[in-house]
Every structure is written in C-alpha cells, then in structure tokens.
C-alpha positions in Angstrom: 11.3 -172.5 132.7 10.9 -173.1 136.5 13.6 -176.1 136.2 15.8 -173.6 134.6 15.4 -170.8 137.1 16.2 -173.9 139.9 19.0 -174.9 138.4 20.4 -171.4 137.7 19.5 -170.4 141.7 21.8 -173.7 142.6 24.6 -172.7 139.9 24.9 -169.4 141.9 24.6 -170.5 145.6 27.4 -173.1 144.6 29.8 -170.1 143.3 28.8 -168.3 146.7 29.8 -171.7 148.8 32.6 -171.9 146.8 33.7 -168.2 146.7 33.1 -168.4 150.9 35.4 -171.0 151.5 37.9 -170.2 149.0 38.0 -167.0 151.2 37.8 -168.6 154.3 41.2 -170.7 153.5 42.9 -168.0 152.2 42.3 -166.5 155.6 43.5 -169.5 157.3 46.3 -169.8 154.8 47.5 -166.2 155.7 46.6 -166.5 159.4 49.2 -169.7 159.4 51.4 -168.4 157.3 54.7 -167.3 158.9 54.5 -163.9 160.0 56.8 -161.8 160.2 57.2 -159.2 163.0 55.6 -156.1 161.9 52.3 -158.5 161.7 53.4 -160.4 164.9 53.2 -157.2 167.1 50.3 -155.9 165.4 48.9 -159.0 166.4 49.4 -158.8 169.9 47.0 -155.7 170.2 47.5 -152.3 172.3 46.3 -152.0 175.9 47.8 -152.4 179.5 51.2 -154.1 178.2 51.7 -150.7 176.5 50.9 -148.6 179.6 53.3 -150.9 181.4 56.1 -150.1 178.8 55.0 -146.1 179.3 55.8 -145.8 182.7 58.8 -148.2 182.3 59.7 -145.2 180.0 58.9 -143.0 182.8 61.2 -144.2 185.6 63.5 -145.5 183.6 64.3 -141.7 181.6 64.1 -140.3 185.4 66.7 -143.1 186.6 69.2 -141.8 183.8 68.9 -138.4 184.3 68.9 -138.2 188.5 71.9 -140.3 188.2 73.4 -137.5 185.8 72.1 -134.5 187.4 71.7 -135.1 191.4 75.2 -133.9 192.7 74.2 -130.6 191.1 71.5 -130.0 193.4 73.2 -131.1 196.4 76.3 -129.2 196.2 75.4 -125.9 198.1 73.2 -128.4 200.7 76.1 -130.7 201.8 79.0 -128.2 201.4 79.6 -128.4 205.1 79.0 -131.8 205.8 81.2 -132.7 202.8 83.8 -129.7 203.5 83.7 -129.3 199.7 86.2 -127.1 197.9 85.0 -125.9 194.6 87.6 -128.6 192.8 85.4 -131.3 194.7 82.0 -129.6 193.7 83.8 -130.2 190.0 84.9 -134.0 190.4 81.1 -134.8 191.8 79.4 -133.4 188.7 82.1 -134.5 186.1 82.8 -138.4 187.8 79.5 -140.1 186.4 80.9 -139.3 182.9 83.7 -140.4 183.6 82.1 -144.1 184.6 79.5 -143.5 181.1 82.4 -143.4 179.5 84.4 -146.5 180.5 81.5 -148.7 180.1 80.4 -147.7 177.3 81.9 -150.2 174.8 81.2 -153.1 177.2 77.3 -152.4 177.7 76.9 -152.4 174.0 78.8 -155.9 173.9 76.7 -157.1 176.4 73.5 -155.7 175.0 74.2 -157.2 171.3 75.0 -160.7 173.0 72.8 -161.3 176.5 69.6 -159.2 174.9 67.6 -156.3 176.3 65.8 -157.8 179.4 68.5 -159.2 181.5 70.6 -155.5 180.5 67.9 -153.6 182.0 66.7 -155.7 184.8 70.0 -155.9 186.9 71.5 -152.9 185.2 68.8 -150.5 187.3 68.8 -152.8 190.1 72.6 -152.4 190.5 71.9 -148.4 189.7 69.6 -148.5 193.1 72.4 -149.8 195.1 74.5 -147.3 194.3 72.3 -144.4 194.4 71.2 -145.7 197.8 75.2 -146.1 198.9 75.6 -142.6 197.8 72.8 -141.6 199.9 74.5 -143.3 203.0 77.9 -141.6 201.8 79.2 -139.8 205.4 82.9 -138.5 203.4 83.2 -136.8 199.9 85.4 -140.2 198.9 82.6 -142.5 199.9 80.6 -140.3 197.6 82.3 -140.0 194.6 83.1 -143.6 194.9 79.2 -144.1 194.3 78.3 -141.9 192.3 81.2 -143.4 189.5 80.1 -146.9 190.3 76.7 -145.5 189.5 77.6 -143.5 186.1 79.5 -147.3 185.2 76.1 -149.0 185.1 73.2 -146.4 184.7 75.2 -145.8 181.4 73.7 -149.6 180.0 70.6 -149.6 181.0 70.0 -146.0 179.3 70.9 -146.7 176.2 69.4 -149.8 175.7 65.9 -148.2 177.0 64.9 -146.7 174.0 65.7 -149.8 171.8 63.7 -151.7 174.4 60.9 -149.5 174.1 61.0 -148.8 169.8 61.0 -153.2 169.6 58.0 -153.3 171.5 55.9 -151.1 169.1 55.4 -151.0 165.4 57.8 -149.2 162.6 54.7 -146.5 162.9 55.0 -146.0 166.8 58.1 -145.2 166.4 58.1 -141.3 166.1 56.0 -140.8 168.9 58.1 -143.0 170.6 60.6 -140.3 170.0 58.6 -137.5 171.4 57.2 -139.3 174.8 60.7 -139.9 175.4 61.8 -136.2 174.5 59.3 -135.2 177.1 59.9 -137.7 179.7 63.8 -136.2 179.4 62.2 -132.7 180.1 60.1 -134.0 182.8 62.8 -135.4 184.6 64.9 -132.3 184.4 62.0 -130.3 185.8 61.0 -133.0 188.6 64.5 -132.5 190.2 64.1 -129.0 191.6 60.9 -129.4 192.2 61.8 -132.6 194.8 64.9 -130.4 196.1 62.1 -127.4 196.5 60.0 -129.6 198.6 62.7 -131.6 200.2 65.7 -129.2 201.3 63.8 -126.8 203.7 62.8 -129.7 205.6 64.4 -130.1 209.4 65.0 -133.9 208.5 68.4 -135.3 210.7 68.5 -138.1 212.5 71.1 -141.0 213.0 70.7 -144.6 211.8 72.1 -147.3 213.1 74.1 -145.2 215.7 76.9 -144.5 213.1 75.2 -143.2 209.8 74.4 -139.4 209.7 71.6 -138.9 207.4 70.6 -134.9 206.8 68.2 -133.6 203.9 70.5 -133.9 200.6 70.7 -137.8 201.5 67.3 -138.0 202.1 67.0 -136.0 198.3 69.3 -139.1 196.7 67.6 -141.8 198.3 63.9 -140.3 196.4 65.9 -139.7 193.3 66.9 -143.4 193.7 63.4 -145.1 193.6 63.1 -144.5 190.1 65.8 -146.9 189.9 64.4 -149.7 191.8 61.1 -148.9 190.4 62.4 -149.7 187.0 64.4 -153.0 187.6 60.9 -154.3 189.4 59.1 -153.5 186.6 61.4 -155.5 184.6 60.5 -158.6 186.1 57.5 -159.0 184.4 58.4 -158.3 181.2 59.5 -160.4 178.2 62.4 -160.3 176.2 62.7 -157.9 173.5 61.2 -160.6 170.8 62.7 -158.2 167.3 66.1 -158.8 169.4 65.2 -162.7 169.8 64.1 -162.7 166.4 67.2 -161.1 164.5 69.2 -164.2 167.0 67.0 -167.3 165.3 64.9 -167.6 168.4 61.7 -167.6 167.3 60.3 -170.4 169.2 61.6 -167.8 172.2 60.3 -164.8 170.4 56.6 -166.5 170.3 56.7 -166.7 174.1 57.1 -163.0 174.2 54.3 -161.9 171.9 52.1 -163.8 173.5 52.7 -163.0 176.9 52.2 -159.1 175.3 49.3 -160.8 173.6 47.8 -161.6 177.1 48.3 -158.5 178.7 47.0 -156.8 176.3 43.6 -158.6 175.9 43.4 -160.7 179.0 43.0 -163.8 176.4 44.8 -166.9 176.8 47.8 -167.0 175.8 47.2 -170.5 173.1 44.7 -168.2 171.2 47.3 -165.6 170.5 46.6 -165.8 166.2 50.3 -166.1 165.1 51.4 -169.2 165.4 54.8 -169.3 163.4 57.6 -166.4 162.5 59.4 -166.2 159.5 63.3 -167.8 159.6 65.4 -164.6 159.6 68.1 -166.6 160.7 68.8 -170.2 161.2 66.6 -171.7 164.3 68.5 -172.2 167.4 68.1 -172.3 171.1 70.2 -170.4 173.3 71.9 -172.3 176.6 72.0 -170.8 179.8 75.0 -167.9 180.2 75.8 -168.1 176.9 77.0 -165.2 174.5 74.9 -164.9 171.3 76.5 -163.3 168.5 74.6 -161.6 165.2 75.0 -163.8 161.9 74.2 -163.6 158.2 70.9 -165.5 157.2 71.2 -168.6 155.5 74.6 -169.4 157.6 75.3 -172.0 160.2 75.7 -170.8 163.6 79.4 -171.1 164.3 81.4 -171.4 167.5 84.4 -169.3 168.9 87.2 -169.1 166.6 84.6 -167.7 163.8 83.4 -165.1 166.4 87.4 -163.3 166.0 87.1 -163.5 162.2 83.3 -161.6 162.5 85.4 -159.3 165.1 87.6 -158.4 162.1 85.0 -158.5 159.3 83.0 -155.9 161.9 86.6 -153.9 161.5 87.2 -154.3 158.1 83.2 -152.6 157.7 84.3 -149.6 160.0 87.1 -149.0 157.2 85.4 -146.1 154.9 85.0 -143.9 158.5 88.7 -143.6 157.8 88.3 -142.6 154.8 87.1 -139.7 152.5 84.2 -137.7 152.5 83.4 -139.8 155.5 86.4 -138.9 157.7 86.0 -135.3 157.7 82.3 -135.5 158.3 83.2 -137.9 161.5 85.9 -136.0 162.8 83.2 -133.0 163.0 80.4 -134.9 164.4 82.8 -135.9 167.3 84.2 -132.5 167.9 80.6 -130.7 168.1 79.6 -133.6 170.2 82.0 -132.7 172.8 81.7 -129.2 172.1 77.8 -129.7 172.8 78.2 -131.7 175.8 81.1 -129.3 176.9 79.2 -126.3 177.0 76.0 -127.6 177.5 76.3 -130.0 180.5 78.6 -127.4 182.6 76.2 -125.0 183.0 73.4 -127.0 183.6 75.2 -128.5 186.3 76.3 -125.7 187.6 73.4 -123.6 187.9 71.7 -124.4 191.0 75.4 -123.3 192.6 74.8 -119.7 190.7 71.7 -119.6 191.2 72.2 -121.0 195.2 75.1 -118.6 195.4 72.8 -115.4 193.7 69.9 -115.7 196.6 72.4 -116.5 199.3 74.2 -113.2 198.0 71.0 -111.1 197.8 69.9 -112.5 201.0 73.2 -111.2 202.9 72.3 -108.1 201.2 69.1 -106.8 201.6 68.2 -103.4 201.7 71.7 -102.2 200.9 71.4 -100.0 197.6 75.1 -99.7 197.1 75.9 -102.9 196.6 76.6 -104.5 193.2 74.5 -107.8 192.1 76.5 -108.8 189.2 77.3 -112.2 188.1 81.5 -111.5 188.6 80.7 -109.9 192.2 78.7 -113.3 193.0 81.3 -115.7 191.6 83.6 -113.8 194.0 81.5 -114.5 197.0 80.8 -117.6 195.8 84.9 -118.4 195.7 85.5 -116.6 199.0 82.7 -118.1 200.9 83.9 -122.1 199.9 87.6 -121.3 200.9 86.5 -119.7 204.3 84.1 -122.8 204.5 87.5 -125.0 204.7 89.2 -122.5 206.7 86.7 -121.7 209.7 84.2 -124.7 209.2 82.9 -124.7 212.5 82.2 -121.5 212.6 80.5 -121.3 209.8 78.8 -124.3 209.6 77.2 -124.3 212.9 74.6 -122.0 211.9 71.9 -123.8 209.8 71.6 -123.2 206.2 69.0 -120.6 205.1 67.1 -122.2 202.2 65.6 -119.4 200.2 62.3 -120.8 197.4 64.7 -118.6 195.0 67.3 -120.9 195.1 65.6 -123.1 193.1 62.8 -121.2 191.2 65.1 -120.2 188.8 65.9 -123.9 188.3 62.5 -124.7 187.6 61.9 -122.1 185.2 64.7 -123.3 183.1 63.9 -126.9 183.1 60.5 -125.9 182.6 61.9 -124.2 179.1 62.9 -127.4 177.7 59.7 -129.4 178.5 57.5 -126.6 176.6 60.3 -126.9 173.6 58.5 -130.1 172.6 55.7 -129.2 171.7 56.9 -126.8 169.4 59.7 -128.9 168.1 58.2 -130.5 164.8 56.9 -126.8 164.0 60.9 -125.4 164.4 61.9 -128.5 162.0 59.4 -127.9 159.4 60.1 -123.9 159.4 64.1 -123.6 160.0 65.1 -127.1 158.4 67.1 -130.0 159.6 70.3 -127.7 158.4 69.4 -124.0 159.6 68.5 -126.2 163.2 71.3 -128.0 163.1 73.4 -124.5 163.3 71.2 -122.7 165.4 70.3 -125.2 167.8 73.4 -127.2 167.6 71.7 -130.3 170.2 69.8 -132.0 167.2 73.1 -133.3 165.8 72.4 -137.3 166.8 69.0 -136.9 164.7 71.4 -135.5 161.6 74.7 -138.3 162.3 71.9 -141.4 161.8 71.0 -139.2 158.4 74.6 -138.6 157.3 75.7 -142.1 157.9 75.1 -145.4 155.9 73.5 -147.9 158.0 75.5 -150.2 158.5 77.9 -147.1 159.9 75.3 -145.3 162.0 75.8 -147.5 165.4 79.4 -146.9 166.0 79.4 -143.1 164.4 76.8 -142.9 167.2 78.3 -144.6 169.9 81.8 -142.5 169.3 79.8 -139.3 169.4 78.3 -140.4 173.0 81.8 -141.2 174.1 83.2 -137.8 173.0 80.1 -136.1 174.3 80.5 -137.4 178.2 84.2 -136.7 177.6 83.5 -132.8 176.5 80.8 -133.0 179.8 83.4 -134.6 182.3 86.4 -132.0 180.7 83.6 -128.8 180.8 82.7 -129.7 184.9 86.3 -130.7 185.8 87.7 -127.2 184.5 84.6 -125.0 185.2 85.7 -124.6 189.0 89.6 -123.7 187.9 88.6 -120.8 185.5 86.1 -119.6 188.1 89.1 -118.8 190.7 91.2 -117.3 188.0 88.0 -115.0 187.2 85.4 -114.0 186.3 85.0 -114.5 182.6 87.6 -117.4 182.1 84.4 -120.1 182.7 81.6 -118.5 180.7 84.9 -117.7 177.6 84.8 -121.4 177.5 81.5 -122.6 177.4 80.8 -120.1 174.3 84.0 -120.6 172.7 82.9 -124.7 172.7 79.3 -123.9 171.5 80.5 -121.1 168.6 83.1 -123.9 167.8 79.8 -126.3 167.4 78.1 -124.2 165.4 80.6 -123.3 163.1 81.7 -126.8 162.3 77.9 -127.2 161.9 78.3 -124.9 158.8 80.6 -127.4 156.9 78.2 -130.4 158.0 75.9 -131.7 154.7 72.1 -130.9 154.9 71.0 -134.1 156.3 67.7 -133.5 154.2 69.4 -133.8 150.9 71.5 -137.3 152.2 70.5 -140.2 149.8 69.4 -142.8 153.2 71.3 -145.9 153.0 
C-alpha cells in the first residue's frame, strides 16, 4: 500500500515537472517568436521615453501654431516701424498659407520616402532660422520673406508630428493621443497673448550689432521661436519611427528603435530588451545612405527606378473612384467646407487682436466722452483712418510711444481660453449631438468625419486635398479681409458668415459618418 502511494506521489510530481516545463517553453517559444509591433511596443514599457515624446508634443504643437498665428499679434505693435498699410497687415497673416500650401505635396513625398525622424529634426531646425530671421526683419519685405520661408517648412514637420507621436504608442493610446494634442493646440492659442501680455508693455530697444534695430514685437518672435529650436534638439535623441521602418522591411533597423525606447523607459540594457525578432511585413532590406525608400506590396521584391513610375501610376489609377460617383460629390463638398472653414474661421482669428487693439485704442482716445458711439463700424473706421494717416504723417505720429492697454489683449485670452475648456467637454457634445448634428453645428470636426466617409486606402489624399483647400480658403479670407474693410463696414463680416452658412449647409447633404460601413 505504501509502495503504491510512492509510486502514485512520483506519477504526479512527474506530470507537474512535465506540465512546468512544457509551460516554460511555450513561454520561451512565444517570447522568441516573431512579434509583431503591437507586442514589440508593449514590450518596450511606459516611463520617461513617453514623457520625452509629451513635451516633444508640446513644443512641437506650439512651433506650428506661433508660426501660424504670430503676425497677428504683432500687427498693431510694429505698425510704425513696418509703415504697414492694412493690405500689408493682410499679406503677413495670409503668406504662411501660402508657403503650407506649396509644400505640401513635397513634405508628404519626403515623409513616405526619408521617414519621420530626419522630417522632423531639420524641418523645426530650419523653422528656428526663419522665425529667428523674421525676428531680425528691419523692412516689411524682409519680413514677409520669412515668415513664407517659414510657412514652406513648418508645414512638414506639423503634419508628420502626430504620426510620429500615434507610432510611438499602442493602437489603444491612440485616442488620448488625440485629446493631449487637442489640448496642446488650445494651449498654444492661449500661450500667445499671454507672452504678448507680458512682453509688449515692456521698454525693450536697443541696437545689435550697430545696424539691427530690435524693439518688443521682435523680441515676441524670437520667444515664439524657441519652441522651434526646442523641438529639433529634442529630436536628436530620438529614434526613428520603428511602425514606419517596419511597413519599409527594416526590421533589423526597427529593433534598434524599440530598444533604445526600451532603455529609456526602464533604464535596462538595451541586449535584454525581450523581443528579439519582428515579423516580415515586407521583404528584409537595408536602406543606403540618401536614398529614397518607396512602400511595396509584401511578398514582392524590392524593385529599382523604372518600377517606382509604374507604382506612381498604379497610386493614380487607385485615386480613380474620387472621380467618380457617390464619391465625387461627397469630395467636392468636403473641399469646399474645408475652405469655407478655414475661410471664415482663420480670418477672424487673425484678425482679432487688430479689433480688439483697435477697440481699447478707440475707448482709450475716448474716455469720459458720453456722446460718442463704440460700435464695431465706428471702430473699423478709425481703425482705416488711423493706418492711412500712419503712412501719411508717420513721424508725427509715430514719435509718440505706443500706449499698450492690458485690454488689448484680455479679450484675446478669453477667447483662446474658450477653446481650451471646449475639450473637456468634447466627448460629452459627441455622444449627445452625434457625429452628424456636430458636423452641422460645429462645422470644424469635418477631418474626424472625411477619415469616416472615405475607404482607406482613399483617406490620405481626401485628407491631404482638404488641407490644401483649407490654407487656400485661410490665405483668400486674410488676403481680402483688409479690402472689404475699406469698402465698409459689413462687406468683411458678410463674408466670413456667408463661407461658414455655406459650410454648414453643404454639411446637410454630407452622409452620417456614424452609419459609414469603415473600410
């Protein structure tokens, strides 16, 4: 009986043995085991690589929006030392579009074919320069020449931020990816009357090297251009995107890049990052130095440059049912609420802190006198008046220093402030109104609906044609803003609705992106 009881005990502690180790390489087989990248970032933990990418996000969101939005601060500040006429005050707000739009087609080339990294790097490097020349600018020529130079590159590095950002996370990081960016946007928006608040009152003129004139609006540029520099140094420390050198056959690159994210994240050695293979999503290759790298089909051989045109056309021949029904009409609307949007949208944000400058300046003058009329026509008149006699008596007038008044800017801030709170109550508006009731009412969230409406393969060019129309309806809106306002009164403010009721009434005929099959 005892024998039995032995031999029973042994039976079982041998299945145990056995049922460890079978575990055990089952682990090892999985941890070996070619993994793809979902595991292979999951693998590389969370912790200061992260934080790193977070204020990347931060200064890098800034970057794209001072580079956007500066000249709209600085118009009623450098007036005089610019002798600005209105039509000026319109070419400096409207001429970064103009370079956004240019370059736009190029940076996505260049993005698809050189990766993320090198895009980024130099692209807010070369940003800094120019934000800094414009900060040196002495003439309204020297300026304008910048600040296009600057709207040709900033536009790169912004859009390939957030695919940057979304490849160095998880598929379930993704949407709060989203938001941080949302709110950095808003943030950005907010910090840029708050730097002209502190800045602008200042007594700060002096000359630099005996030649350059530098007075407080320069000074304003140059801190709006650290972000900038900020961003590209960042850069230098960071890996390649490795889902980009991954979807290019790179994996024995790609590896590097987790585990450098692998080390910063747990302060571990890099050779005892787990992962030590990736699954083939494309043939294996290694990339030599300056050259282009082009997307192929898995399971095909990487070809050289005569196959490149035939993909060229194939891509073409893919971009046919955009000329075609339903998908036409639904384009054709997307692009014209785009620029509608951007039209209306972008003019009177950058022209605000003129009104709003003009309105205190106005008020200021007069004080105390009951019989005078505050509207917004009486102010636009002064406004007008004031920038033609600038021209016409500038020494006169621009001897006395410019009275900076806190309200020329509160109002800014309140309004910037506006958007930032709008995010936290944004998932609550979607859930109650509906992607479709928000798309009419709140006619901004149409990106979010064009990657709904689209097929997939689709969704990158619908996307990147949108953007282009956008910037033109921006550069068109700032560009005939200061015209209308010397006709009158209404002409400028008939516009901007008339673009935004257009928006939201093509927004009417727009499928519910919530009942789109995805694709």
């Amino acid at each position: 009986m005892s024998e039995n009881s032995s031999a029973n005990l042994e039976s079982d502690k041998t299945k145990e043995i056995n049922s460890v180790v079978g575990k055990t390489e089952e682990i090892s087989r999985d941890e070996n085991s070619p993994a793809d990248f979902n595991k292979a970032i999951e693998a590389s933990g969370l912790g200061v690589y992260n934080v790193i990418l977070l204020f990347l996000a931060i200064v890098g969101q800034f970057a794209s929006i001072f580079e956007s939005s500066t000249m709209s601060y600085i118009l009623p500040i450098a007036e005089c030392d610019l002798q600005l006429t209105l039509n000026d005050k319109g070419i400096l707000n409207a001429v970064g579009y103009a370079g956004m739009m240019i370059s736009a087609i190029f940076w996505g080339y260049l993005a698809d074919t050189r990766g993320r990294r090198s895009i980024l790097l130099y692209g807010y490097l070369a940003d800094a320069v120019c934000v800094f020349g414009s900060a040196l600018s002495q003439n309204f020529v020297m300026l304008v020449t910048f600040k296009f130079l600057g709207g040709l590159i900033v536009n790169g590095p912004a859009a390939v931020l957030f695919t940057y950002l979304v490849e160095m996370h998880g598929p379930k990081h993704t949407g709060i990816i989203i938001m941080i960016v949302g709110m950095i946007t808003s943030t950005a928006m907010l910090a840029l009357p708050l730097f002209a608040w502190a800045i602008f009152p200042q007594d700060w003129h002096f000359q630099l090297f005996d030649s350059l004139q530098i007075n407080t609006w320069q000074i304003y540029l140059f801190v709006c251009g650290l972000p900038s520099l900020l961003s590209g140094l960042i850069l230098f420390i960071l890996p390649e995107s490795p889902r980009f050198l991954m979807g290019q056959g790179r994996n024995e690159e790609a590896l590097k890049s987790f585990r450098t994210i692998y080390y910063f994240n747990t302060r571990k050695p890099k050779v005892t990052y787990p992962i030590k293979s990736l699954i083939q999503e494309l043939p294996d290759r290694k990339s030599n130095k300056d050259e282009d790298i082009f997307t192929v089909e898995p399971n095909t051989k990487v070809k050289p440059a005569k196959p490149k045109s035939r993909s060229f056309l194939e891509g073409l021949q893919q971009m046919k049912p955009l000329f075609h029904k339903p998908l036409l009409l639904i384009s054709l609307r997307c692009y014209t609420m785009q620029l509608c949007i951007f039209l209306g949208m972008n003019t009177i944000r950058l022209w605000l802190p003129q009104l709003f400058a003009s309105t205190a300046e106005y008020e200021a003058l007069h004080a105390g006198e009951d019989d005078v009329s505050s509207t917004m026509c009486t102010i636009l008149e002064y406004s007008v008046n004031k920038t033609a006699e600038t021209l016409t008596n500038h020494e006169n007038i621009c001897s006395e220093p410019i009275n900076i008044s806190i309200d020329m800017y509160m109002n800014n801030i309140i309004v910037s402030a506006t958007g930032f709170l709008g995010y936290f109550f944004a998932g609550g508006i979607v859930r109650v109104l509906g992607a479709k009731r928000l798309l009419i009412v709140s006619v901004s969230s149409l990106m979010s609906a064009v990657v709904t409406l689209f097929p997939t393969q689709l969704r990158s060019v619908v996307v990147a044609a949108c953007m282009m129309c956008g910037r033109l309806g921006a550069l068109s809106g700032n560009l005939l803003f200061p015209i209308f306002v010397q006709i009158g009164c209404m002409p400028p403010f008939l516009m901007v609705s008339a673009a935004l009721l257009l928006a939201g009434g093509l927004s009417i005929f727009v499928p519910n992106p919530s009942k789109v099959t995805p694709s």
